[in-house]
C-alpha positions as CSV (number, residue, x, y, z in Angstrom):
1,X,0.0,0.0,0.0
2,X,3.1,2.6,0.5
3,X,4.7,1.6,-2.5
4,X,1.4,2.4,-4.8
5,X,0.8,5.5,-2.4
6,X,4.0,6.7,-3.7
7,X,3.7,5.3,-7.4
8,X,0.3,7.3,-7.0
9,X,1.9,10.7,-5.8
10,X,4.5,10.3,-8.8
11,X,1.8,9.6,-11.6
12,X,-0.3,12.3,-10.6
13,X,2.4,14.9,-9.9
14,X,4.4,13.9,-13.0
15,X,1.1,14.0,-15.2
16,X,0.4,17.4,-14.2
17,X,3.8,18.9,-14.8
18,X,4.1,17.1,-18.2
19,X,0.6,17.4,-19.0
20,X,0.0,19.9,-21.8
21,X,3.2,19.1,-23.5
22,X,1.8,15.4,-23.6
23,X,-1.2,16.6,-25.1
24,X,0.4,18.5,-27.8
25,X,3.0,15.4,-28.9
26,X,0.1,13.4,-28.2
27,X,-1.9,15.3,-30.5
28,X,0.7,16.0,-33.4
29,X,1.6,12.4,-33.2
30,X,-1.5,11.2,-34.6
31,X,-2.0,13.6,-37.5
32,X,1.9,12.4,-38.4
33,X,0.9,8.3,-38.2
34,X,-1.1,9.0,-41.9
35,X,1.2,12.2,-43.1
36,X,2.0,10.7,-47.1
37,X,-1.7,9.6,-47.2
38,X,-3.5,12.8,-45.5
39,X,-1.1,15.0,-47.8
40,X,-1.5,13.0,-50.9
41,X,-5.5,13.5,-50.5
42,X,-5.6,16.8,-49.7
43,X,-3.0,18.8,-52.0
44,X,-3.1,15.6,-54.6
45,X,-2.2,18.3,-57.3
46,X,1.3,19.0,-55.8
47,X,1.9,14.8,-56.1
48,X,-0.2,13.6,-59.0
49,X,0.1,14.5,-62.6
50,X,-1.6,13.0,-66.1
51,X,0.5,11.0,-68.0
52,X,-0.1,12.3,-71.3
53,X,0.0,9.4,-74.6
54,X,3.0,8.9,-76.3
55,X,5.4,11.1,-74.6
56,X,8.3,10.3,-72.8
57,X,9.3,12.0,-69.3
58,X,11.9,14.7,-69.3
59,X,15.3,14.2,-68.8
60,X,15.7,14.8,-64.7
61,X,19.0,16.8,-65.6
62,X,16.9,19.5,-67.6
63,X,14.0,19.8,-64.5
64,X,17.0,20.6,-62.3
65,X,18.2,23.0,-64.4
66,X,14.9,24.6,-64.9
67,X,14.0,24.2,-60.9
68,X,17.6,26.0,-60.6
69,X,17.3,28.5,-62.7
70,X,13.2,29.7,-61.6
71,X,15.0,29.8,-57.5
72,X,18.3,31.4,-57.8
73,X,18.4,32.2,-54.1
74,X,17.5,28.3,-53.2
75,X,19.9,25.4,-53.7
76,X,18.6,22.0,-54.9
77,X,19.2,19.8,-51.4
78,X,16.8,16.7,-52.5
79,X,15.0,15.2,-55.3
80,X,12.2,12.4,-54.6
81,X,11.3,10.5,-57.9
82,X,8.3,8.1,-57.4
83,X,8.7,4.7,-59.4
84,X,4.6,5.7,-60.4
85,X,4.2,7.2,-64.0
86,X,1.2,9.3,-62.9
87,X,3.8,11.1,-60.2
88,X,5.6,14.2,-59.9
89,X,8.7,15.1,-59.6
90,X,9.3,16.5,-55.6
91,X,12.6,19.3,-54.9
92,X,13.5,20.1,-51.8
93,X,15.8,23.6,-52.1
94,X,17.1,25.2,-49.2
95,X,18.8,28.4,-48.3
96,X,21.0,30.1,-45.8
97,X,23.0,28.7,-42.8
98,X,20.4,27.6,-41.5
99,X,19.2,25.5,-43.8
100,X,17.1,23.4,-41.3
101,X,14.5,26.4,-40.6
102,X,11.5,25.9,-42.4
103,X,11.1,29.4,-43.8
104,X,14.5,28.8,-45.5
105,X,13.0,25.6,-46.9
106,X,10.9,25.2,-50.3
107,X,8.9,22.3,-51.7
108,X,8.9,22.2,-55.8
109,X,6.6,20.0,-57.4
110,X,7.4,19.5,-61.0
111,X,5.6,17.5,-64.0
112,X,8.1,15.6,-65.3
113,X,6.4,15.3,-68.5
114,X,6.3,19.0,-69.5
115,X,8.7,19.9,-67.1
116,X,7.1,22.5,-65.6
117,X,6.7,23.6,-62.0
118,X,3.1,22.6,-60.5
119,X,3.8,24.6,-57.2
120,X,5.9,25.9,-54.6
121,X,5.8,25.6,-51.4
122,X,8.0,27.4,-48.8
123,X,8.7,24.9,-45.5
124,X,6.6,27.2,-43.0
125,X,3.7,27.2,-44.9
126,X,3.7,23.2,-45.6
127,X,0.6,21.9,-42.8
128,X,2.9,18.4,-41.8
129,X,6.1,20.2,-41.6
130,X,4.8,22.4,-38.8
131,X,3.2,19.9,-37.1
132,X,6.2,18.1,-36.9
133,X,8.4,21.2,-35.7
134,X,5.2,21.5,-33.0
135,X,5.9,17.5,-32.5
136,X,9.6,17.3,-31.9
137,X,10.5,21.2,-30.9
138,X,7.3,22.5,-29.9
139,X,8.3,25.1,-32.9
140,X,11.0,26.8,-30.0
141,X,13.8,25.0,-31.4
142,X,16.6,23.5,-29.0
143,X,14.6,24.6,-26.0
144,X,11.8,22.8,-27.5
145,X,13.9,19.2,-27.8
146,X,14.8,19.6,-24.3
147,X,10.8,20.5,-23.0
148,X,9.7,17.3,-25.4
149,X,12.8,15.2,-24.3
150,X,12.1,15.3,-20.6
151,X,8.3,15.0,-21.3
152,X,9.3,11.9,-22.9
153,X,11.0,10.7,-20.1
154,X,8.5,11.4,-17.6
155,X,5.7,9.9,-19.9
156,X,7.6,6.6,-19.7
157,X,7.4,6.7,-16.0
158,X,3.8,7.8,-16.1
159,X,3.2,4.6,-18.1
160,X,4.8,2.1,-15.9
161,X,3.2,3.8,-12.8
162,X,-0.2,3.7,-14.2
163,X,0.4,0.2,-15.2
164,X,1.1,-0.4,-11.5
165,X,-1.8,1.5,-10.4
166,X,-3.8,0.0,-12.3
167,X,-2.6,-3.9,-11.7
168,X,-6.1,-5.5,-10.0
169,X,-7.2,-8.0,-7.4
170,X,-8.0,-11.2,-8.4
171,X,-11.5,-10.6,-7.8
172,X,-11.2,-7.0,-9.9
173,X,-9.5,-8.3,-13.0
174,X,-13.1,-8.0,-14.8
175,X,-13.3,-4.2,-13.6
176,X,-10.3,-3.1,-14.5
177,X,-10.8,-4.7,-18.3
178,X,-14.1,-3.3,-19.3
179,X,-15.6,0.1,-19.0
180,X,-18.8,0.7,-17.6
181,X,-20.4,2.8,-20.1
182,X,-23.7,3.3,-18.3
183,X,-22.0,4.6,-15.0
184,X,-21.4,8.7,-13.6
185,X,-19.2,10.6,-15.4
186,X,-16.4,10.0,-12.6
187,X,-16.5,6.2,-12.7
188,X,-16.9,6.9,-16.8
189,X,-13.9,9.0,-16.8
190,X,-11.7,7.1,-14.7
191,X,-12.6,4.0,-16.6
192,X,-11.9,5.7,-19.7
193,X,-8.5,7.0,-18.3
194,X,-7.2,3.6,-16.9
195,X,-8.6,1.2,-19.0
196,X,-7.9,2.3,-22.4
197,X,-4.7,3.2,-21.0
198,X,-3.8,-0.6,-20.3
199,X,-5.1,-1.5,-23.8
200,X,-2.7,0.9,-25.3
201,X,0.3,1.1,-22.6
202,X,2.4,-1.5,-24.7
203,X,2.6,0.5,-28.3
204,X,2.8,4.0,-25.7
205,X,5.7,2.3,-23.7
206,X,7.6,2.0,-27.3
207,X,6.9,5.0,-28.3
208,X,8.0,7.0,-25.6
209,X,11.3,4.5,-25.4
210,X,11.8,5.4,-29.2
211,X,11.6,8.7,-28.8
212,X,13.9,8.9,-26.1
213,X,16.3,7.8,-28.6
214,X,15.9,10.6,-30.7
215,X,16.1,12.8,-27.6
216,X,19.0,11.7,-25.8
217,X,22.4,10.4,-26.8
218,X,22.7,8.1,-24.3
219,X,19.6,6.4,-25.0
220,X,20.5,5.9,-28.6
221,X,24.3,4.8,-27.3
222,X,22.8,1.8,-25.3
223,X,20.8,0.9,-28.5
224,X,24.1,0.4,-30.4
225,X,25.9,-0.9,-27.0
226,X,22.8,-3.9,-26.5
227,X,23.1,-4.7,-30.6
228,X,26.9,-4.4,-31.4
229,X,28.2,-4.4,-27.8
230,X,29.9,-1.1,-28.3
231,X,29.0,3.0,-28.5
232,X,30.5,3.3,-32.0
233,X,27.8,4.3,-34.1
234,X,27.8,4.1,-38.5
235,X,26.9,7.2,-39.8
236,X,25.9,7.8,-43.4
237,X,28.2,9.8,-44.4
238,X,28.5,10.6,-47.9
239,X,32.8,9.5,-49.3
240,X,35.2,11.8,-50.9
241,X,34.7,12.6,-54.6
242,X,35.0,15.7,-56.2
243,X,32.7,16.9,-58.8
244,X,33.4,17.1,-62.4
245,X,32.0,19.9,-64.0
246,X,31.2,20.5,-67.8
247,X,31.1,17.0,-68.6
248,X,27.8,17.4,-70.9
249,X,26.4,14.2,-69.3
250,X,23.4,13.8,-68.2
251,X,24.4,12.4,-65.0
252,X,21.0,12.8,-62.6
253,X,19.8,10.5,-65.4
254,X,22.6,8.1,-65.0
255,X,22.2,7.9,-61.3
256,X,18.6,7.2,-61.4
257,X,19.2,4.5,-64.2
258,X,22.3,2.7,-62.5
259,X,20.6,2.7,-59.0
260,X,17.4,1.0,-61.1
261,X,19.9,-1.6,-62.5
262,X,21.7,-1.8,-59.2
263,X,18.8,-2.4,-56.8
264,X,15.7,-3.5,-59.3
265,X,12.9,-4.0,-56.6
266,X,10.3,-0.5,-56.5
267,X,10.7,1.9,-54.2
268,X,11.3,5.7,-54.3
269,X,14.3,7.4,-55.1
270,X,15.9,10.6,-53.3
271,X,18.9,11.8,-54.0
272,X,20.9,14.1,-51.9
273,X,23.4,16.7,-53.1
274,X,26.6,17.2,-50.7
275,X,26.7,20.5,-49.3
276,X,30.6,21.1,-51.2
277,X,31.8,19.6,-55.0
278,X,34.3,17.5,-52.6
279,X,31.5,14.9,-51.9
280,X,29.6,12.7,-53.7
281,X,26.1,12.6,-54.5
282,X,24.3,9.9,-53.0
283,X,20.6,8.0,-54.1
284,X,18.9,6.4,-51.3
285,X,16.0,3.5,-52.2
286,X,13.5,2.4,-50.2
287,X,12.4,-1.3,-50.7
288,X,8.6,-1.1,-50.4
289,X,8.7,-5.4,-50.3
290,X,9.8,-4.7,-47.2
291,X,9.1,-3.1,-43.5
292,X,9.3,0.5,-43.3
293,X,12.4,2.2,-43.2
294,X,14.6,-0.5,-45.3
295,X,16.9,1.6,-47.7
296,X,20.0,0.8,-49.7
297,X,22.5,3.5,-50.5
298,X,24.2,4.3,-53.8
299,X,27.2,6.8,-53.7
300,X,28.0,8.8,-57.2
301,X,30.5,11.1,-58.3
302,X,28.6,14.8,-59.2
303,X,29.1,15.4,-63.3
304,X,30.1,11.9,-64.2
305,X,27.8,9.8,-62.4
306,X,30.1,7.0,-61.7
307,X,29.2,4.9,-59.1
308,X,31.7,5.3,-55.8
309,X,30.5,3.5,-53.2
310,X,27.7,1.3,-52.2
311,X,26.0,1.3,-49.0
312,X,23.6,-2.1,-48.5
313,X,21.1,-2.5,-45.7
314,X,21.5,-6.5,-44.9
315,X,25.2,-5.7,-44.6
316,X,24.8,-3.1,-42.1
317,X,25.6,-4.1,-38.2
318,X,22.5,-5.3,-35.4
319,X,23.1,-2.1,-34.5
320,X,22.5,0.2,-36.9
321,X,19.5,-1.9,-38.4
322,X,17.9,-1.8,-34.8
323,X,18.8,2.1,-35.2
324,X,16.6,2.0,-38.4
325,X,14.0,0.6,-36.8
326,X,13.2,3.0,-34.4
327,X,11.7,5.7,-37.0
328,X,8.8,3.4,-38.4
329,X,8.4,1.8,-34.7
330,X,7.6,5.4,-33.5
331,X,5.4,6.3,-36.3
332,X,3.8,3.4,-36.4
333,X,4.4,2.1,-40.4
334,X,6.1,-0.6,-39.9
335,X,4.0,-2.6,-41.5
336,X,1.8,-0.5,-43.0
337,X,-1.9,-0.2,-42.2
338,X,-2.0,-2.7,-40.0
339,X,0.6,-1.1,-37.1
340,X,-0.2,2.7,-38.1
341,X,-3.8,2.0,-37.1
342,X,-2.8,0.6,-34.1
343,X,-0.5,3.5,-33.8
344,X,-3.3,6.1,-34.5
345,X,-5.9,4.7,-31.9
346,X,-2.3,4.5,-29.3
347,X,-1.7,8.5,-30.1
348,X,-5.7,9.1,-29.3
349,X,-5.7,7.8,-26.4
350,X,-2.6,9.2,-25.1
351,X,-4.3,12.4,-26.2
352,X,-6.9,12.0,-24.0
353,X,-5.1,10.8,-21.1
354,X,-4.1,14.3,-19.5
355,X,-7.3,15.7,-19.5
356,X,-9.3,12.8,-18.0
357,X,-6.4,12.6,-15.6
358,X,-6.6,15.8,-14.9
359,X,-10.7,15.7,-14.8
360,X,-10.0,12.8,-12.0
361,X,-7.6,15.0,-10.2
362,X,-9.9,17.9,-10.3
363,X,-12.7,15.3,-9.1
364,X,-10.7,14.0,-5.9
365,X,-10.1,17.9,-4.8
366,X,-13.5,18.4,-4.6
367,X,-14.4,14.9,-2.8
368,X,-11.9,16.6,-0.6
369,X,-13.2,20.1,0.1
370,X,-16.7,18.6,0.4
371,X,-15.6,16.0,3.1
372,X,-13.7,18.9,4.9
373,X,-16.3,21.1,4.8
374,X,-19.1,18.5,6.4
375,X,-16.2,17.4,9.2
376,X,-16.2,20.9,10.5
377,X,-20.3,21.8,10.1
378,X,-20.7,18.0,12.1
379,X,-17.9,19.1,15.4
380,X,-20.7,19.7,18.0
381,X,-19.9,22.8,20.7
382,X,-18.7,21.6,24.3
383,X,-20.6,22.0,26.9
384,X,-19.7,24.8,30.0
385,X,-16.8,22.7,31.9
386,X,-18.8,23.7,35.2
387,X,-22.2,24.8,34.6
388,X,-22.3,27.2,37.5
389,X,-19.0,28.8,35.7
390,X,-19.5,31.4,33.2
391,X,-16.5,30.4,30.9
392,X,-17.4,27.7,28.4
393,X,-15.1,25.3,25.9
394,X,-16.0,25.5,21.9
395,X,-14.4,23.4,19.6
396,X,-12.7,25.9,17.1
């Protein structure tokens, strides 16, 4: 009885202090689980184009020239090439130092059949890109990961406490499973609260873990530590090459055909220009036959387009696979429909949870008040210690 008195105090003290920021993640978290397919309905124009009869797409090289050219202040950072005929062609430029802020950011969709722009879109005025500043900084930057980072960390206790609280009796198992629907409000809430919170505590309690990877360095260091038995992580890091210019080859076109020959299963390809001509190029492809997140890496000289360097998932250590699979095991896709689902009704609840939490809180203060109140009205007076005295004892 201690123990949970103090598992108790923790939950409801912690809840309260990470409360709204919970609710926010919470929140943006489950708009994020569908992101491709809410986008892709909703602004289907910027994605989806008609492929026109007997004519051939555009040269990528000569849409990257053009995308140059019509954004002089912006530098091509990205291109995303669906393997779908009836898709665009997506640019990411950016601008600046800092390159990361989303007002120095600009989405290009281009038909790559007439190789003209559809639309731009600047990175603060794209709906999931602020929603995910909102998810991971709360849109205040470092100070933001910090807020989000220890709000992960207490929501991980919060779920392990409420699973303790909530751990029945034998002869309460059936209670603590079901909600009573046709009860008060209170009992409603609280059954609301702490049983959908059980259903759901198992994809919450990786969620929060995940994230704390992404928050904390240390986190992420034990990942690689319990996989490869050491701290020393693999980064992607593009190799040495420098660029050849004036070549007169159409080498975007080369990468994208070598990296079809090289990995032939269908996925998209993005390729990534290095931020100097020292670098090379590299083209990422994601292998839809598989779970989410599964990508090979291709490596190409700028101007030439000569293959470099080959980067291959099964090849990469327990570690860094495990690493890989903490981004679709936090959103949720990594296996499609079937987990982000899951994911989504996980993020609702968890959305919820604050506010009945805070509802039952607000419930136990007044149960508290009320019984306070009634103690005092119920103290009767004393009587006179001596009734021929003219002093008397009240209760105060």
């Amino acid at each position: 009885m201690m123990m949970k008195k103090i598992f108790g105090w923790l939950h409801l003290w912690l809840g309260i202090a990470s409360g709204i920021v919970v609710l926010v993640v919470a929140g943006t978290g489950s708009l994020l689980v569908f992101e491709e397919q809410l986008e892709h309905v909703f602004q289907s124009s910027f994605f989806y184009v008609e492929v026109p009869a007997n004519t051939s797409r555009q040269p990528l090289d000569n849409l990257t020239a053009y995308v140059q050219r019509e954004n002089p202040k912006y530098k091509v950072g990205n291109i995303m090439i669906e393997p779908e005929a009836d898709r665009s062609v997506v640019y990411l430029l950016r601008k600046g130092k800092g390159n990361k802020v989303l007002k120095n950011q600009l989405y290009v969709a281009v038909n790559p059949y007439t190789g003209k722009i559809i639309e731009s879109m600047p990175g603060n005025k794209r709906f999931f890109s602020v929603v995910l500043q909102l998810h991971r900084y709360l849109c205040m930057g470092e100070t933001g990961k910090f807020i989000t980072g220890i709000s992960c960390s207490i929501f991980t206790i919060l779920i392990l406490t409420g699973l303790i609280l909530w751990w029945p009796k034998r002869n309460a198992r059936k209670q603590r499973l079901s909600v009573k629907w046709n009860a008060s409000f209170k009992r409603l809430n609280w059954d609301l609260h702490a049983v959908f919170g059980f259903y759901v505590h198992i994809i919450l309690l990786i969620t929060a873990l995940t994230g704390l990877i992404w928050s904390y360095k240390w986190a992420n260091n034990l990942l690689y530590m319990a996989f490869d038995g050491n701290t020393k992580q693999q980064k992607i890091v593009s190799p040495e090459s420098p660029a050849v210019k004036n070549t007169g080859i159409a080498y975007l076109e080369k990468i994208v055909n070598t990296t079809n020959v090289r990995l032939p299963y269908e996925g998209t390809i993005t390729i990534r220009f290095a931020e100097n001509d020292s670098t090379a190029i590299s083209a990422s492809k994601e292998d839809r036959s598989r779970h989410g997140n599964v990508s090979d890496f291709l490596y190409f000289q700028a101007g030439t387009g000569e293959l470099v360097k080959e980067r291959l998932y099964d090849n990469e250590s327990n570690g860094t696979i495990a690493r890989r699979w903490v981004y679709p095991l936090h959103r949720g896709t990594l296996y499609g429909w079937p987990t982000q689902i899951l994911a989504l009704i996980a993020a609702l609840v968890a959305t919820t949870l604050p506010i009945s939490g805070f509802l039952i809180w607000m419930g136990r203060k007044k149960k508290k008040k009320k019984t306070e109140t009634r103690g005092k009205a119920a103290k009767p007076q004393a009587l006179p210690l001596d009734k021929h005295s003219d002093t008397s004892v009240q209760y105060q």
